[in-house]
C-alpha positions as CSV (number, residue, x, y, z in Angstrom):
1,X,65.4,121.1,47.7
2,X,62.7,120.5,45.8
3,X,62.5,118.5,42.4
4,X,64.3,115.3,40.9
5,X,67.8,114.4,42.6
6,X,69.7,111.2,42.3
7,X,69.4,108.2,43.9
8,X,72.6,108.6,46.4
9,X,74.1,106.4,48.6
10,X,76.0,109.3,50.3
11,X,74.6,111.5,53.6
12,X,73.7,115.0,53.5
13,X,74.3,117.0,55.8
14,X,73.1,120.6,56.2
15,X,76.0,122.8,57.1
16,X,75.4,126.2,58.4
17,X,74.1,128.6,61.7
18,X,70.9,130.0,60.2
19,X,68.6,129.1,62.7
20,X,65.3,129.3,61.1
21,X,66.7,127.8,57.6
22,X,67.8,124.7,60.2
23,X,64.4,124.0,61.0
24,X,63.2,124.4,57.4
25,X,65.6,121.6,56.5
26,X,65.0,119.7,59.5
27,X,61.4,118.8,57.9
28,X,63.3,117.4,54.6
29,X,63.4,114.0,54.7
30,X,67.2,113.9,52.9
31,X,68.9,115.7,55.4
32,X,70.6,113.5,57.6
33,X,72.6,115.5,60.1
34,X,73.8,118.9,60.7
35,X,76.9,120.3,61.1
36,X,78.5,124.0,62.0
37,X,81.6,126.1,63.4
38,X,82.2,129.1,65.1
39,X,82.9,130.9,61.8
40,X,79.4,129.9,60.5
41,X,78.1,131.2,63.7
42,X,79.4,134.4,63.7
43,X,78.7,135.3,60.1
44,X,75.0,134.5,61.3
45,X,75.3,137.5,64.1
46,X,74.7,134.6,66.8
47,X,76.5,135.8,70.0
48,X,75.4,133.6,72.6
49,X,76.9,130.2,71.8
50,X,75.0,128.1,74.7
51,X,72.0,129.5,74.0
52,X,71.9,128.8,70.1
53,X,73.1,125.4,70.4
54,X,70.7,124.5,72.9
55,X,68.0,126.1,70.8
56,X,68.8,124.2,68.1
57,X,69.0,120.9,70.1
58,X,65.6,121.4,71.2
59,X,63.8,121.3,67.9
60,X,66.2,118.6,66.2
61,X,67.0,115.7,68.2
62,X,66.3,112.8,66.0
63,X,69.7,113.4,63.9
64,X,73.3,114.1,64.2
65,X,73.9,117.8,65.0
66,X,78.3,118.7,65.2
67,X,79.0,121.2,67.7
68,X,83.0,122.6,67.8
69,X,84.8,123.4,71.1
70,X,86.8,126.8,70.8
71,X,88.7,126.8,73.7
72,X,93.0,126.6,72.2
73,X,94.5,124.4,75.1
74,X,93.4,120.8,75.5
75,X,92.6,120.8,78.8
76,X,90.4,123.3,78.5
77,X,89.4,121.9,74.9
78,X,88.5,118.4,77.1
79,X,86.1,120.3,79.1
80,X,84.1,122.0,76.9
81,X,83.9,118.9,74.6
82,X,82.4,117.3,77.7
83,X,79.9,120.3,78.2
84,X,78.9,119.9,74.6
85,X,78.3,116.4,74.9
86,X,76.0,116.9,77.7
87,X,73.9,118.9,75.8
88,X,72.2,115.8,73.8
89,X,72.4,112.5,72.8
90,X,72.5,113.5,69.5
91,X,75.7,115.6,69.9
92,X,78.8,115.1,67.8
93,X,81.6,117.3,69.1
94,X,83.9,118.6,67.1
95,X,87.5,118.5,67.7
96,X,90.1,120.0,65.3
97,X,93.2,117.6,64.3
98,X,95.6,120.5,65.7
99,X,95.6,123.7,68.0
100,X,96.4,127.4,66.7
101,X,100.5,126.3,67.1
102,X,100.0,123.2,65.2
103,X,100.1,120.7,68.2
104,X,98.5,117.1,67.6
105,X,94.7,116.6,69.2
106,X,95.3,113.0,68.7
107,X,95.5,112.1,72.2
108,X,93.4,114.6,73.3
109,X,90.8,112.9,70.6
110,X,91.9,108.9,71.8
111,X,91.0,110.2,75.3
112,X,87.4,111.5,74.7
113,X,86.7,108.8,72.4
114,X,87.8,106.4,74.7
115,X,85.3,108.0,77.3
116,X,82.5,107.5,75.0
117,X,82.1,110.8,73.5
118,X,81.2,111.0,69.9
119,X,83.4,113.0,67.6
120,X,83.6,114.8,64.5
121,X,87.1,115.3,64.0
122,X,87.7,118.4,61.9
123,X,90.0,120.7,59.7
124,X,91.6,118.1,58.1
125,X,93.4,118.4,54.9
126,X,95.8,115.0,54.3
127,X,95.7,111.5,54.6
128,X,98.4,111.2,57.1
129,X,96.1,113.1,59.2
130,X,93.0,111.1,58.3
131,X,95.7,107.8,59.3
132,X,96.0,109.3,62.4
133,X,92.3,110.1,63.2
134,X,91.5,106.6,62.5
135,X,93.8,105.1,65.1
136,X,92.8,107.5,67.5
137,X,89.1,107.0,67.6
138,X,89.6,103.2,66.9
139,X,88.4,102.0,69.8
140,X,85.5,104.4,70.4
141,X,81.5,104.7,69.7
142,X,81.8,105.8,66.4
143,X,82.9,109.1,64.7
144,X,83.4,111.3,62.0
145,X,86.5,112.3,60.2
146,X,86.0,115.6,58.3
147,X,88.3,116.4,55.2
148,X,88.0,119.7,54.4
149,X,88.1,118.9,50.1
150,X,86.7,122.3,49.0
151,X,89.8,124.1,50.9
152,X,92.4,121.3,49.0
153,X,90.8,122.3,45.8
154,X,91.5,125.8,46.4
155,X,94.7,125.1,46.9
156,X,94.9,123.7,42.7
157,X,94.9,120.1,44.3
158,X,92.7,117.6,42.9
159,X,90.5,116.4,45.4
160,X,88.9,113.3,44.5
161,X,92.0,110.9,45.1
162,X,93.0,112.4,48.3
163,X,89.2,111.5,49.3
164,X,89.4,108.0,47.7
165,X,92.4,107.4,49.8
166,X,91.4,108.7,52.7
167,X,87.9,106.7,51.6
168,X,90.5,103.3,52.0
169,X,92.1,104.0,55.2
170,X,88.6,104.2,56.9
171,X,87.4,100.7,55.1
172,X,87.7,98.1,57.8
173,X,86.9,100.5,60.5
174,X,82.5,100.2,60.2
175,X,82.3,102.6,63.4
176,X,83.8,105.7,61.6
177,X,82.6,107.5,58.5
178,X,84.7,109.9,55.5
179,X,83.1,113.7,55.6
180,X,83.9,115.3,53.0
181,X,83.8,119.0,53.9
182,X,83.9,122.5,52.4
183,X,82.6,121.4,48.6
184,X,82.7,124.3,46.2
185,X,79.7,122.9,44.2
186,X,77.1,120.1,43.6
187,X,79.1,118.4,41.5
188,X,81.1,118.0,44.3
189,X,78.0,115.9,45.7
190,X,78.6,113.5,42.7
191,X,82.0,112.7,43.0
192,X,82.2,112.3,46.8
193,X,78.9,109.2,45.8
194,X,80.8,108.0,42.9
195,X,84.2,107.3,45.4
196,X,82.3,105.8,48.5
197,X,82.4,108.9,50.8
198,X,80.1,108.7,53.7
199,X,78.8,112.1,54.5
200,X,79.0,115.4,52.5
201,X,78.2,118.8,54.4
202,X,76.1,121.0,52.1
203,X,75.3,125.4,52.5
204,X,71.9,125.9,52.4
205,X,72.5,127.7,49.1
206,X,74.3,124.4,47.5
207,X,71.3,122.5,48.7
208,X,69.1,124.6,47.1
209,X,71.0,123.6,43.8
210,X,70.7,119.8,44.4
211,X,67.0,120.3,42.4
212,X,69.1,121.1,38.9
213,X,69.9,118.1,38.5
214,X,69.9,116.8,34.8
215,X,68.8,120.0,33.7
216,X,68.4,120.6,30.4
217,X,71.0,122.5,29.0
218,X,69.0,124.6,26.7
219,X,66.3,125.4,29.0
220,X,69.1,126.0,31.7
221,X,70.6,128.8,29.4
222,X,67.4,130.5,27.8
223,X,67.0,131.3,31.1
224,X,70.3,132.8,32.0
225,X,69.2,135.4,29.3
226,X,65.7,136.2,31.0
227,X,67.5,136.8,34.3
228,X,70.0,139.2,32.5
229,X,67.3,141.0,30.2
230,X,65.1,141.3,33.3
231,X,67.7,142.4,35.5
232,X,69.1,145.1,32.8
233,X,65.3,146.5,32.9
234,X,64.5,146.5,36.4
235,X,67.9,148.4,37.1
236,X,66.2,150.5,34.1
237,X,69.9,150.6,32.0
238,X,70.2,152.8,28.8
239,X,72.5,153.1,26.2
């Protein structure tokens, strides 16, 4: 993450289950929290879920880290968001908004919350959800509420209003902050700022691309050609 970036008002978090690139970032100043799924830990080959997130816990413990129960029925769900939460201070545990059959976590999240567990609610995609979220953890310690914005635009929706909205609902609620989740690209970093999101989860490859900003154009595309004339002669092309 190195060179000139913005002044932002918005958090960055690092999103990911690459152990050692976790504790590269942990040293950088800008990143604020960390966050990852059981997706994101499989694609990084880890097969002992206990034994990575304690890892991780033990070498960041100063910020936020979001740890996601797996477990499809809510009594079950309850206990391993209880486990989680024993693991550290620092935990966030993340709940999704529904099961695999579509059934509401709300209570399930009013009940945890109401313990004194800190959430990160997850997977959601409307502000009806959001709504729901945000009466739910009311009365809590303080959580997050994750909207999953990249997967909305993949979906051809614009989704910078759905986030302002869903920026509005959380406004007289100070204990609970907007996540925008799942951005596509840096510029997504920008317009989550520019609407008053709290939090944005970033790859560890998007990170990477926070130093181009305010590039120069020119430079930027002169380039582009070096990398295509260099790769065409390493690969040792003829016509």
């Amino acid at each position: 993450m190195a060179g000139a970036t913005p002044n932002l008002r918005i958090k960055i978090f690092a999103d990911g289950a690459d152990f050692e690139g976790m504790l590269r970032l942990a040293d950088d100043p800008r990143i604020a929290g960390f966050t990852t799924n059981p997706t994101l830990m499989r694609q990084s080959g880890v097969t002992d879920y206990e034994g990575f997130a304690r890892k991780v816990l033990g070498h960041i413990s100063d910020r936020p880290v979001s740890l996601e129960v797996f477990s499809d029925d809510f009594g079950d769900m309850a206990r391993q968001a209880r486990t989680l939460a024993s693991w550290g201070a620092n935990v966030l545990v993340k709940i999704p908004i529904t099961n695999t059959r579509g059934d509401s976590a709300l209570a399930l999240i009013r009940e945890l919350s109401l313990e004194g567990l800190r959430l990160n609610v997850t997977a959601i995609m409307s502000v009806e959800q959001v709504e729901g979220a945000a009466e739910a953890l009311a009365a809590g310690p303080g959580a997050i509420v994750s909207v999953f914005a990249g997967r909305l635009a993949d979906t051809g929706r614009d989704p910078v209003p759905i986030i302002g909205r869903c920026v509005s609902v959380l406004d007289s609620l100070e204990t609970l902050e907007l996540l925008w989740a799942s951005p596509r690209e840096v510029l997504n970093v920008y317009q989550a700022d520019k609407i008053g999101c709290h939090i944005i989860t970033l790859t560890h490859d998007l990170l990477a691309k926070l130093s181009l900003w305010e590039k120069d154009p020119n430079e930027y595309s002169l380039e582009t050609v070096k990398m295509f004339h260099d790769d065409a002669r390493k690969a040792g092309y003829l016509l």
